[in-house]
VMD Tcl script that builds the backbone (N, CA, C; Angstrom):
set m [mol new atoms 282]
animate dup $m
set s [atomselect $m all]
$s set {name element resname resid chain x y z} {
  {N N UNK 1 A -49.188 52.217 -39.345}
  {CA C UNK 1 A -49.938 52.231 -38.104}
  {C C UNK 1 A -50.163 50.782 -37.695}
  {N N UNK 2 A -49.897 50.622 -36.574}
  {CA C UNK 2 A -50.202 49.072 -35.926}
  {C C UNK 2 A -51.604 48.793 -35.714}
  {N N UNK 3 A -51.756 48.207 -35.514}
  {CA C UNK 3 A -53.373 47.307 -35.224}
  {C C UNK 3 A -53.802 48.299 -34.565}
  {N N UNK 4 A -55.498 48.765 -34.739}
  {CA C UNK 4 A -55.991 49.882 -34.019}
  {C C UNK 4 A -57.053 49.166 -33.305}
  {N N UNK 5 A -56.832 48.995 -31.786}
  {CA C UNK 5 A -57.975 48.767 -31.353}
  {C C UNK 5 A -58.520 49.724 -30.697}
  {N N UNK 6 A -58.430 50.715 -30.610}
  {CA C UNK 6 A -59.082 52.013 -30.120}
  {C C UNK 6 A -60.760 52.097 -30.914}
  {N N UNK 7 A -61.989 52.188 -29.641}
  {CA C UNK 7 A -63.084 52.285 -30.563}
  {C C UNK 7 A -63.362 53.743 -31.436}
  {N N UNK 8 A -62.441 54.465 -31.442}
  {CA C UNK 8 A -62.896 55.909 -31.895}
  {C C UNK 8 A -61.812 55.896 -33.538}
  {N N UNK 9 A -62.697 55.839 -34.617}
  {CA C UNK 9 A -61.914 56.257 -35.879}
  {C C UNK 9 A -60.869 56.726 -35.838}
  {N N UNK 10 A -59.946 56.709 -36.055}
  {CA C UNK 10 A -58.578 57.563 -36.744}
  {C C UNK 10 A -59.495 58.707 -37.821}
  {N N UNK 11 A -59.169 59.852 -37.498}
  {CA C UNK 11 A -59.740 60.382 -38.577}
  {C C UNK 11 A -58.602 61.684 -39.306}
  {N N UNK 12 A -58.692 61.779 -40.703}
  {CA C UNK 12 A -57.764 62.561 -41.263}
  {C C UNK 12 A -58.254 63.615 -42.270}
  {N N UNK 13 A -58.185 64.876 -42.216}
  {CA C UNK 13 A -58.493 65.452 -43.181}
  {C C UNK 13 A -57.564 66.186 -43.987}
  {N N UNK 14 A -57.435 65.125 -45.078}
  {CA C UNK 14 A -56.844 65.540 -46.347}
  {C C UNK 14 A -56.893 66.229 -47.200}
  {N N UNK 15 A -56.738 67.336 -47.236}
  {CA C UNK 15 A -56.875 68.454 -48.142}
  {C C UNK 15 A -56.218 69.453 -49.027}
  {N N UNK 16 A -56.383 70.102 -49.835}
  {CA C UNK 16 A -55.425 70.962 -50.627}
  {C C UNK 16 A -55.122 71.868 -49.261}
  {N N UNK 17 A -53.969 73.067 -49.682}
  {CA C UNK 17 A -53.832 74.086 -48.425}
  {C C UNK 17 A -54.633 75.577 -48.781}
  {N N UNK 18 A -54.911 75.196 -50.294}
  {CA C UNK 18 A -56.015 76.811 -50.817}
  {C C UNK 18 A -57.370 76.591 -50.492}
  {N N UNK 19 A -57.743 75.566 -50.042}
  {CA C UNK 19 A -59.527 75.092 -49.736}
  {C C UNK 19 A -59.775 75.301 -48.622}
  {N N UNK 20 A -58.895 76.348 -47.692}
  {CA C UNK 20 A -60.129 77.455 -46.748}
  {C C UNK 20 A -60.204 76.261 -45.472}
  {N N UNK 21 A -59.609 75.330 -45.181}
  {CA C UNK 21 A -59.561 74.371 -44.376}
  {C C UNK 21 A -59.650 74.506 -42.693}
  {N N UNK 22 A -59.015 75.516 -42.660}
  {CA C UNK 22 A -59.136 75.852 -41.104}
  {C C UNK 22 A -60.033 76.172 -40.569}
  {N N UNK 23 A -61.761 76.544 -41.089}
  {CA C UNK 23 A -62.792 76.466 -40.611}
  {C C UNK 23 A -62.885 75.069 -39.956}
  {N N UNK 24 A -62.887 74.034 -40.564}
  {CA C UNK 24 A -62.967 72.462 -40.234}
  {C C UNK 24 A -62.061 72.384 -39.230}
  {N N UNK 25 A -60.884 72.616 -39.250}
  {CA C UNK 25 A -59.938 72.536 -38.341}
  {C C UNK 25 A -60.484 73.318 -37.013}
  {N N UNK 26 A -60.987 74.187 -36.706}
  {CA C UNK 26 A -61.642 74.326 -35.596}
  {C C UNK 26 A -62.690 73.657 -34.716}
  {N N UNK 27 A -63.379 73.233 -36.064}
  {CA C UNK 27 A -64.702 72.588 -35.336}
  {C C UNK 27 A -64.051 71.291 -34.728}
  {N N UNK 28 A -63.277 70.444 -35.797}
  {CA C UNK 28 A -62.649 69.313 -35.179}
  {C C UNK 28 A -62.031 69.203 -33.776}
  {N N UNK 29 A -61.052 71.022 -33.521}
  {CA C UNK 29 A -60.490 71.314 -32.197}
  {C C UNK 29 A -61.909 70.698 -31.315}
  {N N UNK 30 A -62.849 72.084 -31.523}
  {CA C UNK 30 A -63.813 71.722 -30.409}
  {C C UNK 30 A -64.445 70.723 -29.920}
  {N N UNK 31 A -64.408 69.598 -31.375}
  {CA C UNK 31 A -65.224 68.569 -30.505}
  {C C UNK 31 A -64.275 67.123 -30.314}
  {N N UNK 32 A -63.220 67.616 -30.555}
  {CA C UNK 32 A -61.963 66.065 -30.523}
  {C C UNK 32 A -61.093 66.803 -29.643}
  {N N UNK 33 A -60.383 68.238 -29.017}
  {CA C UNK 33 A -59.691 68.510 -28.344}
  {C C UNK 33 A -58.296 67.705 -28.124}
  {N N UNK 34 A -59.113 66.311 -27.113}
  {CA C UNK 34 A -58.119 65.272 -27.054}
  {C C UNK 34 A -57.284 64.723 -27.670}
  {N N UNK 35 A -58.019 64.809 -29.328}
  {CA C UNK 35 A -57.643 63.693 -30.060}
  {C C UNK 35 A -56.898 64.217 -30.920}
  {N N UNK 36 A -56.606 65.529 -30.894}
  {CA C UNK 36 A -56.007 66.436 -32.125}
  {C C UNK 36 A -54.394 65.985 -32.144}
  {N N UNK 37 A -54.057 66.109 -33.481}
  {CA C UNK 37 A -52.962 65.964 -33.921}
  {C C UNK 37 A -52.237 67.357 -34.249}
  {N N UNK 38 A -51.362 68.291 -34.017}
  {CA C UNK 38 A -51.492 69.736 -34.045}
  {C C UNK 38 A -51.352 69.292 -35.823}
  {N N UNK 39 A -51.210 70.351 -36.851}
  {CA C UNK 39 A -50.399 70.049 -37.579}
  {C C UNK 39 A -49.037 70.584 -37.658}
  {N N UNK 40 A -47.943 70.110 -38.545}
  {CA C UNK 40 A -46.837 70.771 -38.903}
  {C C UNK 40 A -46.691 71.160 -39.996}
  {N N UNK 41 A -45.509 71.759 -40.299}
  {CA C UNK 41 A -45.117 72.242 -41.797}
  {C C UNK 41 A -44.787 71.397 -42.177}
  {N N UNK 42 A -45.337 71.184 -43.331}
  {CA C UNK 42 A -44.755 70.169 -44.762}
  {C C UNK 42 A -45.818 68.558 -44.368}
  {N N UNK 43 A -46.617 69.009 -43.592}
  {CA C UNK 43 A -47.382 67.561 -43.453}
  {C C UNK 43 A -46.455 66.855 -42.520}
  {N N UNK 44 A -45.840 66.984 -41.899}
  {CA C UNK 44 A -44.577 66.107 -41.012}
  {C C UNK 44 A -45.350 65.463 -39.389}
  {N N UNK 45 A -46.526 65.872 -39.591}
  {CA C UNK 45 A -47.199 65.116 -38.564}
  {C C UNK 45 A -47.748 63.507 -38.518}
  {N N UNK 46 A -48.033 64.175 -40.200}
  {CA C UNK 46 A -48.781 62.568 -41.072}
  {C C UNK 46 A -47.587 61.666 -41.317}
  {N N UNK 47 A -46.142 63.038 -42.582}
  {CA C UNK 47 A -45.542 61.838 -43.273}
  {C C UNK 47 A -44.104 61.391 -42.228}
  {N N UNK 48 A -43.716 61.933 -40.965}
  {CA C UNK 48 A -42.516 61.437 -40.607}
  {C C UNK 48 A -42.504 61.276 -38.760}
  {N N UNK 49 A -43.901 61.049 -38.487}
  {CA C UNK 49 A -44.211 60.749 -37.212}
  {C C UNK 49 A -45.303 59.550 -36.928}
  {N N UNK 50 A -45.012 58.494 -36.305}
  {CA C UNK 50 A -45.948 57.502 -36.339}
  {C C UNK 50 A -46.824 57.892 -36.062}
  {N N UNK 51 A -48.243 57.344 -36.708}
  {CA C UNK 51 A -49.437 57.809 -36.497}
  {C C UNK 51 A -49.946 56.949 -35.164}
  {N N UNK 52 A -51.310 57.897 -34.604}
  {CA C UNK 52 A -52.112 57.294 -33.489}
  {C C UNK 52 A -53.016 57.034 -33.617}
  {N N UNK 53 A -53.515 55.865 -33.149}
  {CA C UNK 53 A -54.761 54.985 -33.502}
  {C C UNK 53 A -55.690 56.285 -32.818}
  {N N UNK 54 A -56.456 56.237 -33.443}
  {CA C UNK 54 A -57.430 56.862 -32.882}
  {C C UNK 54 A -57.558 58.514 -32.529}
  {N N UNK 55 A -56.725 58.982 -33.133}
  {CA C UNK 55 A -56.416 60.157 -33.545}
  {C C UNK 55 A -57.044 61.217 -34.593}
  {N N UNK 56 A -57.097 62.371 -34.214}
  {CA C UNK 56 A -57.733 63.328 -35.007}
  {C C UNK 56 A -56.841 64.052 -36.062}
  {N N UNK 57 A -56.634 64.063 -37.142}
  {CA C UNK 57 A -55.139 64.732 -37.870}
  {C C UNK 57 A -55.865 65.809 -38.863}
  {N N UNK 58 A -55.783 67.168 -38.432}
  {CA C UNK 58 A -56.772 67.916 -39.257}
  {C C UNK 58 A -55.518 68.494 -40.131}
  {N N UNK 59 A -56.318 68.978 -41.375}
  {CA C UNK 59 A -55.407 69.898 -42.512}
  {C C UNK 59 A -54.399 69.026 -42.956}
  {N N UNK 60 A -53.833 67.620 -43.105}
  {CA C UNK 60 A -53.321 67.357 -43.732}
  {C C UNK 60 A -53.025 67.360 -45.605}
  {N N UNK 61 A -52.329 68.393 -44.866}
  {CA C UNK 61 A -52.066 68.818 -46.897}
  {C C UNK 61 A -51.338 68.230 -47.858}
  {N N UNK 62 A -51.537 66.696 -47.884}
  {CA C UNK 62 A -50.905 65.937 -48.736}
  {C C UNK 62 A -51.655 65.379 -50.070}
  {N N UNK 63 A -51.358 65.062 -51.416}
  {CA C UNK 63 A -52.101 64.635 -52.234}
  {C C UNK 63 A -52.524 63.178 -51.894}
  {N N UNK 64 A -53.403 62.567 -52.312}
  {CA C UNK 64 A -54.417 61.321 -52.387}
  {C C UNK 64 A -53.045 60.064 -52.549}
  {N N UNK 65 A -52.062 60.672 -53.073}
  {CA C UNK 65 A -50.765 59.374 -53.528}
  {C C UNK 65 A -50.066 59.428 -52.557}
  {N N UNK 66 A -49.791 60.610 -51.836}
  {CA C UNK 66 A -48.847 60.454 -50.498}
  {C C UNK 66 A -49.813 60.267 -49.623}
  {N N UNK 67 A -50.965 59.879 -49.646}
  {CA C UNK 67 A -51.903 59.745 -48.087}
  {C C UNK 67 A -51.634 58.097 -48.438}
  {N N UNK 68 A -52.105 57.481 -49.516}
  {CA C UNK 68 A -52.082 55.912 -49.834}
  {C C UNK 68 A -51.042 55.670 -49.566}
  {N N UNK 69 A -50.022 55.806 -49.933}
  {CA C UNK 69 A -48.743 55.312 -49.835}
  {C C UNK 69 A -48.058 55.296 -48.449}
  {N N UNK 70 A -48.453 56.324 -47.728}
  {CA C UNK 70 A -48.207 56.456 -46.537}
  {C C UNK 70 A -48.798 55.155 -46.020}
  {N N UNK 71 A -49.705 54.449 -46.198}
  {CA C UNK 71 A -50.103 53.045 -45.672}
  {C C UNK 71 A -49.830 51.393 -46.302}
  {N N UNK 72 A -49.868 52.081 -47.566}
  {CA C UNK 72 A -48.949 50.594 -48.067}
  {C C UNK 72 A -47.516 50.195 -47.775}
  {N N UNK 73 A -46.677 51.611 -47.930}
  {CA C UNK 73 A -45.258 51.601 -47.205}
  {C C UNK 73 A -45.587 50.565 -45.650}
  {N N UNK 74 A -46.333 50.907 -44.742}
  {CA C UNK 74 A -46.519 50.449 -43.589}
  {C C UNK 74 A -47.010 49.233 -43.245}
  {N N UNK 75 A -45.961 47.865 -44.339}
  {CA C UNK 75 A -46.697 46.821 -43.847}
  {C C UNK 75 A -48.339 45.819 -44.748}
  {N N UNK 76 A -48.803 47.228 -44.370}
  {CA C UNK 76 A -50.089 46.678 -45.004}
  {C C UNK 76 A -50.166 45.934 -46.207}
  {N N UNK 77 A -49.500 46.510 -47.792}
  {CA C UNK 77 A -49.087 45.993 -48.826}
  {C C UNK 77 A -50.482 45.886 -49.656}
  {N N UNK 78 A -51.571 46.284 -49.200}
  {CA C UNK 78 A -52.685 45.899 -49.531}
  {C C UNK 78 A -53.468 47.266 -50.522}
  {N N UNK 79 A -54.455 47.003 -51.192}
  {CA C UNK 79 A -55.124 48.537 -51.876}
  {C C UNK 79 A -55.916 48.707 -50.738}
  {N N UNK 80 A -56.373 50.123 -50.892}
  {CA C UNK 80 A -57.383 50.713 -49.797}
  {C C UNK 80 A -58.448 49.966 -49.916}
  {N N UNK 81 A -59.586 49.392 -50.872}
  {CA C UNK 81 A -60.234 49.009 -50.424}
  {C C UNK 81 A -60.309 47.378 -50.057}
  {N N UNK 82 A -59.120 46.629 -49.509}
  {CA C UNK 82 A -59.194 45.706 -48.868}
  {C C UNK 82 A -59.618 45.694 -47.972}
  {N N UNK 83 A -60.219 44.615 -47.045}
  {CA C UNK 83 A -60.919 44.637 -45.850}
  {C C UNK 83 A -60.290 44.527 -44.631}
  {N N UNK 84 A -58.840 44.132 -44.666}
  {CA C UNK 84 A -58.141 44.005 -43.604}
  {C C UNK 84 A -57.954 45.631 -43.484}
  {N N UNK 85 A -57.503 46.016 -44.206}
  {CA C UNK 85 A -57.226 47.496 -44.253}
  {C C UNK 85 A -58.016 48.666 -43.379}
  {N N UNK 86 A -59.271 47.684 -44.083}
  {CA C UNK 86 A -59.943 49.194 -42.966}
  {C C UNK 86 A -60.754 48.346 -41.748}
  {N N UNK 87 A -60.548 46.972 -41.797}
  {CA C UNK 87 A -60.501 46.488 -40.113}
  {C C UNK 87 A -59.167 47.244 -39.309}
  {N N UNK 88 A -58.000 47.409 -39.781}
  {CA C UNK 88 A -56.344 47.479 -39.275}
  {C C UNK 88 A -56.993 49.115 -39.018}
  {N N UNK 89 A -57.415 50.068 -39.487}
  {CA C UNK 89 A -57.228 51.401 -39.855}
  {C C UNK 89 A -58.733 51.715 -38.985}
  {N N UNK 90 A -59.771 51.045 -39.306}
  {CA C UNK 90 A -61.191 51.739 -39.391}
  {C C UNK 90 A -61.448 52.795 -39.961}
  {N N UNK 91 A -61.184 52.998 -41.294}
  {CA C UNK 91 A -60.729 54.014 -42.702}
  {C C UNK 91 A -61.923 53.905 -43.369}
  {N N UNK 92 A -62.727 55.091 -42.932}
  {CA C UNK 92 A -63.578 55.363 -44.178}
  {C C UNK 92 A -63.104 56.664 -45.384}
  {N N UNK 93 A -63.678 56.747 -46.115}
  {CA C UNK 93 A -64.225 58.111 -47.246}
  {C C UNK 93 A -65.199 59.009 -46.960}
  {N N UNK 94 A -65.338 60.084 -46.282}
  {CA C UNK 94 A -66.281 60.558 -46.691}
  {C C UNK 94 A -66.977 61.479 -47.657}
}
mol reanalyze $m
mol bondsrecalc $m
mol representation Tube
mol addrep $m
């Protein structure tokens, strides 16, 4: 992901696909609409489409190693909790 200057988080929810997820995935519809990322099969929204700053990406069903990696591949080269990282991203945990 390139430099995000968008003031609204990128936000992603990473999750198994047996943890009942699509409750969340609704609420997110209702209150991000705009910002939604649909999902696809196999995660192909996250792992083989550039991401959008400022984007909503619900149900991403990838493990914790393909979500990281998905950002070090990109440049960054850095661990998650570097500070450029989540200046570049605005990447929290919750």
């Amino acid at each position: 992901m390139s430099e995000c200057n968008e003031a609204k988080s990128t936000i992603f929810q990473v999750i198994h696909w047996k943890a009942g997820s699509q409750w969340i995935h609704r609420i997110l519809k209702e209150i991000a609409q705009e910002r939604i990322v649909d999902p696809k099969i196999d995660a192909k929204q996250f792992l083989e489409t550039p991401l959008v700053c400022g984007a909503v990406y619900p149900t991403v069903y990838v493990t914790s190693n393909q979500f990281l990696r998905c950002f070090t591949a990109a440049e960054l080269q850095e661990d998650i909790n570097n500070q450029e990282f989540k200046r570049l991203t605005n990447f929290r945990i919750f």
